[in-house]
C-alpha positions as CSV (number, residue, x, y, z in Angstrom):
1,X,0.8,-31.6,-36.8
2,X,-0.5,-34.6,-35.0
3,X,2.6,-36.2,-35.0
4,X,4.5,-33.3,-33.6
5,X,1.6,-33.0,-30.5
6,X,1.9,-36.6,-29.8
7,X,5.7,-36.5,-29.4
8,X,5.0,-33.2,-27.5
9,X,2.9,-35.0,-24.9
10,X,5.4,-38.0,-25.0
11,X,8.1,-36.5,-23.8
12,X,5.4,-34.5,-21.0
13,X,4.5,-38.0,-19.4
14,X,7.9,-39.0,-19.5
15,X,9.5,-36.8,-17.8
16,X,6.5,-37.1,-15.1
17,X,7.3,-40.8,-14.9
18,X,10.6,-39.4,-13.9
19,X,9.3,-37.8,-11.0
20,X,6.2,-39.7,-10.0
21,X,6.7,-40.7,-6.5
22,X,4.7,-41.9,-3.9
23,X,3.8,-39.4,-0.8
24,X,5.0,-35.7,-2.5
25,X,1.5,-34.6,-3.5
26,X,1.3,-31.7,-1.1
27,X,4.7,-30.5,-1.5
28,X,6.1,-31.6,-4.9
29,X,7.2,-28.8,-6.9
30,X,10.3,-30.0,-9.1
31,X,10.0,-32.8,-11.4
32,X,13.7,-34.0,-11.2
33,X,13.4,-36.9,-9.0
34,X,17.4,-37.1,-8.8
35,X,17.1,-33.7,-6.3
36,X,14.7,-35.0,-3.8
37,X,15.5,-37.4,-1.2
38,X,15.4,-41.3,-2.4
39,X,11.4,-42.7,-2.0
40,X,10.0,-45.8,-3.2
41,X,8.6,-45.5,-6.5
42,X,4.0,-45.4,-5.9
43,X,2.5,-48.3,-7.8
44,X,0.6,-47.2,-11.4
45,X,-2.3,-44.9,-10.1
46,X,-1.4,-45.3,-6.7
47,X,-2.5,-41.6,-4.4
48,X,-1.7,-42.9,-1.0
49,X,0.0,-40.5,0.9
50,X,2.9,-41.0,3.0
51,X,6.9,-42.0,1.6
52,X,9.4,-44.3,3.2
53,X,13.1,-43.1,2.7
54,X,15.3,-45.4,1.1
55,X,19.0,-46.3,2.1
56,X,20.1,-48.7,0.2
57,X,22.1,-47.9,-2.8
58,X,20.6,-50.8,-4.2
59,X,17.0,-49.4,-4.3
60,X,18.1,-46.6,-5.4
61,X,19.2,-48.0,-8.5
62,X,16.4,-49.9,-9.2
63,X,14.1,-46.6,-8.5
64,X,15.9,-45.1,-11.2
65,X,16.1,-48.3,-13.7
66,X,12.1,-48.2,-12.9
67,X,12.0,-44.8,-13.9
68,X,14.4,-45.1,-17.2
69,X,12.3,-48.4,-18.4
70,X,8.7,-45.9,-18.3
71,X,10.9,-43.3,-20.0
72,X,12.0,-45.7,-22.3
73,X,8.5,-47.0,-23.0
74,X,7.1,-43.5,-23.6
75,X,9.8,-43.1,-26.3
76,X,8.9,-46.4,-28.1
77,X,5.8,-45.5,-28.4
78,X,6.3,-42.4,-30.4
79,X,8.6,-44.3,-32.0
80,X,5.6,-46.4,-32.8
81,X,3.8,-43.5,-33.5
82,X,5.9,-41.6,-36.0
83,X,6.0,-45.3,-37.9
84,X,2.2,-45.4,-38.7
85,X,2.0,-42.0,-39.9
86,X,5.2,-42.0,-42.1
87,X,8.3,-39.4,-42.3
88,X,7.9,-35.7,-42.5
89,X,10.8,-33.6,-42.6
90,X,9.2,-30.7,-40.9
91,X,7.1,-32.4,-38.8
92,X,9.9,-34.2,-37.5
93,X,11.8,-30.8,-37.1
94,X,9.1,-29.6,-35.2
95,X,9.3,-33.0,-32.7
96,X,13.0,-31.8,-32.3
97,X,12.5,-28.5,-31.2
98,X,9.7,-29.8,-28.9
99,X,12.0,-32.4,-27.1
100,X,14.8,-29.8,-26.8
101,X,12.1,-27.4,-25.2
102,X,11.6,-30.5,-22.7
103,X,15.2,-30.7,-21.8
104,X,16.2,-27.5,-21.4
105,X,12.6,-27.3,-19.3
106,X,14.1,-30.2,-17.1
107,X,17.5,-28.0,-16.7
108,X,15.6,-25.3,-15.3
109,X,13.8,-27.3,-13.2
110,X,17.3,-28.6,-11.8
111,X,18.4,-24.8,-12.0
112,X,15.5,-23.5,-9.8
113,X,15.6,-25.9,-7.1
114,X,19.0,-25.4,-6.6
115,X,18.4,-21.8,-6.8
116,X,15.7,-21.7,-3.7
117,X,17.9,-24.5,-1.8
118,X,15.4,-27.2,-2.0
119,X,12.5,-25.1,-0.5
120,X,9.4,-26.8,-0.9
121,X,6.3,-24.7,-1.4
122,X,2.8,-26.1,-0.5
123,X,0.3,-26.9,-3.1
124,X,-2.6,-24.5,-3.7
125,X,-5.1,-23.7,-6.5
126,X,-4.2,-23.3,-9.7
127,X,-0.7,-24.4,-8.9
128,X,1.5,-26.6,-11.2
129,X,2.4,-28.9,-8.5
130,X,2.7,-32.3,-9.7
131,X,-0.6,-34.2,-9.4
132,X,-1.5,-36.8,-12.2
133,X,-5.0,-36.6,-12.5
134,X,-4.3,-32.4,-12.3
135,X,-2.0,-32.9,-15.4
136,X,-4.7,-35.1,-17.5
137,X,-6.6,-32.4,-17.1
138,X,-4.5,-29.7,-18.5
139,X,-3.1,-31.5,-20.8
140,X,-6.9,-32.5,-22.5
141,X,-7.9,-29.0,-22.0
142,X,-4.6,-28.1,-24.7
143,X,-5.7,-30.7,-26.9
144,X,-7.1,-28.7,-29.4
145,X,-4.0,-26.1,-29.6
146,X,-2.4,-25.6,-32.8
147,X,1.0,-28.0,-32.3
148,X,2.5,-24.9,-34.7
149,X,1.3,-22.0,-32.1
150,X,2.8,-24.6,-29.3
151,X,6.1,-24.2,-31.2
152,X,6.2,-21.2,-32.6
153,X,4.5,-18.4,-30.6
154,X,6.2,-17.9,-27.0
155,X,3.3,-16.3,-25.7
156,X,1.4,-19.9,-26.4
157,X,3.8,-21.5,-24.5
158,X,3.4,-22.7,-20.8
159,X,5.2,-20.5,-18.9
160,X,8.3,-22.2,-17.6
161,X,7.7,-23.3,-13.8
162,X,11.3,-22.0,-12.7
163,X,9.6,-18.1,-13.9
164,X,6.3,-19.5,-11.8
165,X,8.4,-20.6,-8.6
166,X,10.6,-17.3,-8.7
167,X,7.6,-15.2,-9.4
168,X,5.3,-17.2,-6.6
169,X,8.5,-17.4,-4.1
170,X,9.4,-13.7,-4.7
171,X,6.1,-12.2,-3.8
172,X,5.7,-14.5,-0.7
173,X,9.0,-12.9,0.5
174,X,7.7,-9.1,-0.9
175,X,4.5,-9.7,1.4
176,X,6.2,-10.8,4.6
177,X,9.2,-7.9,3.7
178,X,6.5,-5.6,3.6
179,X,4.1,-6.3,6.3
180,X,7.1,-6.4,9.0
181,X,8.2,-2.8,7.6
182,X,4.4,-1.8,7.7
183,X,4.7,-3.3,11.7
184,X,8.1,-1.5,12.1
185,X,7.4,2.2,10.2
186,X,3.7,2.2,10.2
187,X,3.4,4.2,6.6
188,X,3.4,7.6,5.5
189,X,4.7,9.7,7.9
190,X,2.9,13.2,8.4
191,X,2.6,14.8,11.8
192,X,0.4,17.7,13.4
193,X,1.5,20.0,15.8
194,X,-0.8,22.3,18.1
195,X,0.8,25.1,19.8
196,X,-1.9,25.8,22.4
197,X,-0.6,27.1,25.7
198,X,1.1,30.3,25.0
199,X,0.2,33.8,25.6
200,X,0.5,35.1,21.8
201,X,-1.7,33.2,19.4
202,X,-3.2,29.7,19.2
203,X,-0.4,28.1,16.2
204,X,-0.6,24.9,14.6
205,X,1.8,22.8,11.8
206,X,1.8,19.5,9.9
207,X,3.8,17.6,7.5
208,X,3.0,16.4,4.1
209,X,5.0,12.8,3.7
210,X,4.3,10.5,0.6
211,X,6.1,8.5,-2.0
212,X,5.6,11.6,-4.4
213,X,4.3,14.5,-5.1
214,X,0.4,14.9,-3.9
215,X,0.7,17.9,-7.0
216,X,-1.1,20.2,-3.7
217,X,-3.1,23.1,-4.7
218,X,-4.5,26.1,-2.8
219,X,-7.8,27.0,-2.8
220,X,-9.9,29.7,-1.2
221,X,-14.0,28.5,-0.5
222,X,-16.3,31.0,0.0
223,X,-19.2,30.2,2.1
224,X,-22.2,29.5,-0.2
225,X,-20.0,26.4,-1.7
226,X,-22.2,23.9,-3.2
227,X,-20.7,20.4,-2.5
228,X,-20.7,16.8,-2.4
229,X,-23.9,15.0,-3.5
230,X,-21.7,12.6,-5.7
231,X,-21.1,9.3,-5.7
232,X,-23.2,6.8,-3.3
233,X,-26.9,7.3,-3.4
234,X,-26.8,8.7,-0.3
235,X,-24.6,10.8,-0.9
236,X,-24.6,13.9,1.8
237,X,-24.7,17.8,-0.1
238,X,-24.6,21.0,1.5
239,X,-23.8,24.3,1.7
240,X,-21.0,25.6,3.3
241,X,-21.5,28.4,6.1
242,X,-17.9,29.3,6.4
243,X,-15.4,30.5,4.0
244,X,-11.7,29.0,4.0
245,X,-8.4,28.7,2.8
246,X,-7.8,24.5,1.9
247,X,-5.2,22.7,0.3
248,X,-5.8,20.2,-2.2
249,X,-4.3,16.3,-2.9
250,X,-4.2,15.8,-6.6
251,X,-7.2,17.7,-7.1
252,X,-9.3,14.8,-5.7
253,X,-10.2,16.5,-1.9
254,X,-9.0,18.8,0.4
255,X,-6.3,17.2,3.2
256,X,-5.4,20.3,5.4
257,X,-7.3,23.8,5.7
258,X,-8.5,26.7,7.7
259,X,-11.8,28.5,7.7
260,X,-12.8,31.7,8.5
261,X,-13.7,31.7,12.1
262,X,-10.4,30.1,13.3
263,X,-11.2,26.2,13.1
264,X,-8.4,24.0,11.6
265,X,-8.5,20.5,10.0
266,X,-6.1,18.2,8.9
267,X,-6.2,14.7,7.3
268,X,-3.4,12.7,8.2
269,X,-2.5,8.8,7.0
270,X,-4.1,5.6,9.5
271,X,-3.0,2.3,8.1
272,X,-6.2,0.7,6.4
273,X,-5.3,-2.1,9.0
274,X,-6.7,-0.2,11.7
275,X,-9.3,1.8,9.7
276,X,-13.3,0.5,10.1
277,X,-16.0,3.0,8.9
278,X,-19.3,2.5,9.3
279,X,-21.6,0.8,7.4
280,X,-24.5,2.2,5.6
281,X,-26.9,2.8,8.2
282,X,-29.6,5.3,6.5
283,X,-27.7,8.7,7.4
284,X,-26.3,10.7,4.3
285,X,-22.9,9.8,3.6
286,X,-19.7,12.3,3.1
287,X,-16.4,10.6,1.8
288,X,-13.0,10.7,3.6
289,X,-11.3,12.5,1.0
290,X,-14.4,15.5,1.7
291,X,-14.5,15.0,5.1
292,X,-12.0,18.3,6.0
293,X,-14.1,20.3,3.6
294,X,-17.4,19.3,5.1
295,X,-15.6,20.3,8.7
296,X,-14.3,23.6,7.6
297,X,-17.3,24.4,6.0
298,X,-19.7,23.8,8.6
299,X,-18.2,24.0,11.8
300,X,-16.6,27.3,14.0
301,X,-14.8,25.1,16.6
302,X,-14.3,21.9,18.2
303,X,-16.6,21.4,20.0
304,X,-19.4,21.9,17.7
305,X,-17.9,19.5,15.2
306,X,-17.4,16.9,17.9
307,X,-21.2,17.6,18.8
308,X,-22.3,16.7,15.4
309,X,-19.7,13.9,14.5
310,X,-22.4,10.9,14.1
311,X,-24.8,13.0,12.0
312,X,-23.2,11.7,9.0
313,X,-21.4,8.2,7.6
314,X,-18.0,9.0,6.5
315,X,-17.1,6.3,3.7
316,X,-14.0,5.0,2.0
317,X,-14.0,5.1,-1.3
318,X,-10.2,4.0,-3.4
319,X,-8.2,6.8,-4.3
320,X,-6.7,6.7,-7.3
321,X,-7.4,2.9,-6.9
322,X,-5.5,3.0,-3.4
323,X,-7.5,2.2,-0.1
324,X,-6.4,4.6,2.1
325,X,-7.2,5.0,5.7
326,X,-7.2,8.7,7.3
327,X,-8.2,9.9,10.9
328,X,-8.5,13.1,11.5
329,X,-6.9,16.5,14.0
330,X,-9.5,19.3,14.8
331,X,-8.4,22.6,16.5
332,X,-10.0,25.9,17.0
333,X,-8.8,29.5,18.3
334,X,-9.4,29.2,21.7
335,X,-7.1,26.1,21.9
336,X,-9.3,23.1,21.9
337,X,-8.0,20.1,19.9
338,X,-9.8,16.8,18.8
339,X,-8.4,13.9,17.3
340,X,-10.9,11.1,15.7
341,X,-10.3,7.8,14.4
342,X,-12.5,5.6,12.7
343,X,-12.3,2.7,14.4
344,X,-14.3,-0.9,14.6
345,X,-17.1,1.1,12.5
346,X,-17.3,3.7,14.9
347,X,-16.2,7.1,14.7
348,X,-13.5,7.5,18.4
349,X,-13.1,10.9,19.5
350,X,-10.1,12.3,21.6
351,X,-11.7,15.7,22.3
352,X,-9.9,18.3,24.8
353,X,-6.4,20.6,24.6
354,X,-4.3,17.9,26.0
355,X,-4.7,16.2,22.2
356,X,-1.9,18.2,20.9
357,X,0.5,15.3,18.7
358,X,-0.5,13.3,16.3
359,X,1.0,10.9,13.8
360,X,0.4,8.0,11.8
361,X,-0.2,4.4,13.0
362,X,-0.9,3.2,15.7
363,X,-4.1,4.6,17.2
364,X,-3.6,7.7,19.2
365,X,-4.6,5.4,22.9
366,X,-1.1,3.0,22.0
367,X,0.4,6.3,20.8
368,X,-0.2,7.7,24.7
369,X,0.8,4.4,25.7
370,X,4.1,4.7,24.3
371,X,4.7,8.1,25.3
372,X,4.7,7.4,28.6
373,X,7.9,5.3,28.4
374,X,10.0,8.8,28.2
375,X,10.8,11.7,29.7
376,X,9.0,13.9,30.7
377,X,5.3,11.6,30.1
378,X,6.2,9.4,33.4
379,X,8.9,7.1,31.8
380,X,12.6,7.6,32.0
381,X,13.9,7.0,28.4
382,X,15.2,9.9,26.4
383,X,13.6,11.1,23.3
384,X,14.3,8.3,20.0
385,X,15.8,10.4,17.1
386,X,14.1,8.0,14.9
387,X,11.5,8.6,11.9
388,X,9.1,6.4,12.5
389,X,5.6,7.0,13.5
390,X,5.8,6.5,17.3
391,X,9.2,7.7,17.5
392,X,8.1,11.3,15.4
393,X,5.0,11.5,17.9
394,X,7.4,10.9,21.0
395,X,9.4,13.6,19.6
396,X,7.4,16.2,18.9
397,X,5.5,15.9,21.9
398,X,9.0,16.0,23.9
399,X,10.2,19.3,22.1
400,X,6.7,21.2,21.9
401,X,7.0,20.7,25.9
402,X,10.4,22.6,26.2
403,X,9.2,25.3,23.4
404,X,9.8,28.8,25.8
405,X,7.1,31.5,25.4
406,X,7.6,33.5,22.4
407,X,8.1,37.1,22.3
408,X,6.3,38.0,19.9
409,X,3.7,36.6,17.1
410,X,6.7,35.9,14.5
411,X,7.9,33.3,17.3
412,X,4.9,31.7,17.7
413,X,4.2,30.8,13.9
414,X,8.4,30.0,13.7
415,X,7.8,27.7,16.8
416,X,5.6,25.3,15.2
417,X,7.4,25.6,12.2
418,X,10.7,24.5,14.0
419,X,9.3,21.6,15.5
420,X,7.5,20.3,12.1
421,X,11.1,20.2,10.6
422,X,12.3,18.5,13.2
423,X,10.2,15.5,12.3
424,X,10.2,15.6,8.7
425,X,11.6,13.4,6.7
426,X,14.2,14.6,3.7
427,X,14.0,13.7,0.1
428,X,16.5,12.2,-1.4
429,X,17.2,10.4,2.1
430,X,17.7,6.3,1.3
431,X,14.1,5.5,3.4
432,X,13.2,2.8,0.4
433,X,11.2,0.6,2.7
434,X,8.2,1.6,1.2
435,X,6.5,2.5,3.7
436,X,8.6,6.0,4.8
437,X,8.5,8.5,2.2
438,X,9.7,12.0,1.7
439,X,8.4,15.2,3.3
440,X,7.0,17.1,0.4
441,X,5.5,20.4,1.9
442,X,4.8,22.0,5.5
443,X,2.1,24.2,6.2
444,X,0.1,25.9,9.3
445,X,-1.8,27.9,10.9
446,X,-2.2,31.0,13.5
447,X,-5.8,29.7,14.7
448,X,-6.0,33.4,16.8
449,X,-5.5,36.0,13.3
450,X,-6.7,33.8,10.7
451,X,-3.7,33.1,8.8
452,X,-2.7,30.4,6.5
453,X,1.0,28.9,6.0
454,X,2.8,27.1,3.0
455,X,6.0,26.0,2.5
456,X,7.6,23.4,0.2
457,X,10.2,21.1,1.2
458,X,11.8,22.1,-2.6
459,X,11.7,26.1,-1.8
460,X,13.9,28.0,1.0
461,X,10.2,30.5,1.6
462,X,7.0,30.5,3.8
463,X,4.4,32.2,2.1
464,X,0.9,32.9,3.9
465,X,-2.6,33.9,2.9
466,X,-4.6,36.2,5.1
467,X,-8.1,34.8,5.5
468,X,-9.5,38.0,6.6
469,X,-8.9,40.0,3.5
470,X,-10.7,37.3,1.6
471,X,-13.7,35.6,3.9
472,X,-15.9,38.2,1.8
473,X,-15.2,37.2,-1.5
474,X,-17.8,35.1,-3.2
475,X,-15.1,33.8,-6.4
476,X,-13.4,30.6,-5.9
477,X,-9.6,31.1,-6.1
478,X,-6.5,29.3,-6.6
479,X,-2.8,29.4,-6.6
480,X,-0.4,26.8,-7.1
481,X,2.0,26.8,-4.2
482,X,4.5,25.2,-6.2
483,X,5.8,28.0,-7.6
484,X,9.6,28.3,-6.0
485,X,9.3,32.5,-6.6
486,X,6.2,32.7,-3.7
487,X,7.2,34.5,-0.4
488,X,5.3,36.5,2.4
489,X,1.4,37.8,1.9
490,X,0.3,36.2,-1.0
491,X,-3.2,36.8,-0.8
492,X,-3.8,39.1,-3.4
493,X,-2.0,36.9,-6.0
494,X,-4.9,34.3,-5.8
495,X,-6.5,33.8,-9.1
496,X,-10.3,32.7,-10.0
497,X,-10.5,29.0,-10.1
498,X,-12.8,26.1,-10.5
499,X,-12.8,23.5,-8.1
500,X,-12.0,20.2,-9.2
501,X,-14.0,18.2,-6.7
């Protein structure tokens, strides 16, 4: 057993005597000298930084007689070794599977830089960048390993450094890959649209965009729901005043709704880049994935919600382990809108009927700033036909401006409708950035008669609850709006629930 370690590290510290140059501290990362450019060999301990290139083929040549001689040196003395504690055939087995495990390592090494094209990686923690006094230290701190788990059990085994460099050079590139998309797409594209300046009814849409199914349910509320009081000891619990008609994102909170006196709320995606909430500051907390109820259930328009937006701390509690950052649309039946955005721990508040788009990142002030590059907005660029999040605001914004007065109610509810499918996103489309996913349901709202719409992107039907016939009711009810079959009124199909959250 001792035989077999010693050999082990033998053929370790020679094939770092092979490598050991002056100068390569911070960037070393292959051990085969023969693949770098020619340096003088450092002097026994020496840690001065700095390497002078060598051009002479003579040098060369005695770099790599230098290097042989310690290699040599390293092998007498297991030589030596394996002398004083005699012969063992399986010991000596064991030795010979360890320096084949060396030399193929030393291939690999070879294999890997060649594979990256000589990129050189800087050295960090934890690394296994060559460093000698780094190595003594690992190779003490495997000193007491089993030589036989060493050998036999791969999991024991260092992990070869070509698997490290891939692994550490692949998820570099993933991160850049990913935060350029993030810059180009923003992430996960859902849209509101408020229909607010015609004549029939007050109608409003969004989009439901994520990398799979949110498993949405419906719920109706009554109004003398008990909630929240969870979580933080601060936690904010109430009552609700106001029934409504919510739907729900994997039975964790409620992300789009409408309650009974005509006020809408919708939770859309804000990149966690631009997201701040407050910190704890004394007032009762609500968090975000409650923070639609706790509208809908207290508030009967816009502006009364806006009035009381800094009575409470919304948090930001991991969902399903993801941080995710929302802001939030408001509308109301008379037509006044509200956007807000949690921002540099504050809560920003777009509040008036002008606010009638919104998307994703960026902010909704860079989001005007945009706009304003096109047609009609005061710029002279013609609506993108792109999906990303600035181009979808552009767009809807552009189209909801042409919508012509509708006839009749039907046309009002279709108009939104129209406009919503105009910016979402099919499934099955090849949007594999990662950051633009699949439109997985539509739904909306006539803010004037109180009516609730659903419609999945996996179903040709629109089906709608009537809050009227229900703002009564004191029995929490559900229906899973899923079901391909569901068409027209479907308000007496509800079925008695229990909320999940």
């Amino acid at each position: 057993m001792g035989l077999a370690l010693h050999a082990h590290r033998g053929a370790r510290r020679a094939r770092r005597s092979r490598t050991r140059v002056g100068g390569l501290r911070e960037v070393l990362l292959h051990r085969r000298r023969d693949a770098l450019t020619p340096q003088h060999p450092a002097k026994t301990g020496d840690r001065s930084s700095g390497a002078q290139q060598v051009d002479e083929p003579a040098d060369h040549q005695r770099d790599g007689e230098h290097n042989q001689q310690g290699a040599d040196q390293h092998a007498s003395d297991g030589a030596r070794a394996r002398a004083r504690a005699g012969s063992h055939p399986e010991q000596d087995g064991r030795t010979r599977r360890a320096q084949d495990q060396c030399a193929r390592a030393d291939e690999h090494d070879h294999d890997a830089r060649a594979d990256l094209g000589g990129m050189e990686v800087p050295e960090h923690e934890g690394s296994d960048i060559h460093d000698g006094g780094r190595d003594d230290a690992r190779e003490n701190s495997r000193s007491d390993v089993a030589p036989e788990l060493l050998l036999s059990n791969p999991l024991a085994r260092p992990c070869p450094r070509r698997n490290r460099v891939f692994v550490a050079v692949l998820g570099h590139i993933c991160t850049i890959a990913v935060r350029s998309l993030r810059e180009r797409y923003g992430a996960v594209v859902c849209t509101r649209i408020l229909w607010n300046d015609n004549p029939i009814a007050k109608t409003v849409s969004r989009c439901m965009d994520w990398s799979v199914s949110d498993e949405p349910e419906l719920w109706f509320v009554p109004r003398g729901t008990e909630r929240g009081g969870t979580g933080d000891t601060d936690a904010h619990a109430w009552r609700s005043r106001y029934s409504s008609v919510v739907t729900s994102m994997w039975s964790m909170g409620t992300v789009d709704g409408l309650n009974e006196k005509g006020l809408g709320a919708h939770a859309l995606y804000l990149d966690p880049e631009d997201v701040s909430f407050p910190d704890p500051d004394g007032r009762p907390s609500v968090p975000n994935a409650l923070w639609v109820q706790y509208l809908l259930d207290n508030y009967a328009t816009v502006a009364e919600a806006v009035a009381d937006i800094n009575s409470i701390r919304i948090t930001s509690p991991t969902f399903r382990g993801i941080e995710l950052g929302i802001h939030i649309a408001l509308e109301d039946a008379t037509g006044d809108s509200a956007i807000i955005e949690p921002l540099d721990g504050t809560l920003v508040v777009h509040h008036g009927p002008e606010y009638t788009v919104m998307a994703n990142s960026p902010t909704l002030d860079k989001q005007l700033e945009n706009l304003a590059r096109y047609r009609p907005f005061g710029g002279e660029l013609p609506p993108p036909g792109d999906i990303t999040s600035s181009d979808r605001f552009v767009r809807s914004s552009y189209f909801l401006h042409y919508l012509p007065e509708p006839a009749n109610l039907e046309e009002a509810v279709a108009g939104v409708f129209q406009l919503i499918a105009n910016v979402s996103v099919p499934y099955g489309a090849p949007y594999s950035t990662g950051d633009v996913y699949p439109t997985w349901w539509r739904s909306g709202a006539d803010l004037t008669n109180r009516v609730y719409y659903f419609g999945s992107t996996r179903s040709p039907n629109i089906f709608w609850i009537t809050l009227d016939d229900l703002a009564d009711g004191s029995q929490v009810r559900r229906i899973d709006p899923r079901q391909l079959t569901l068409v027209g009124d479907q308000t007496e199909n509800l079925q008695p629930g229990v909320l999940p959250y």
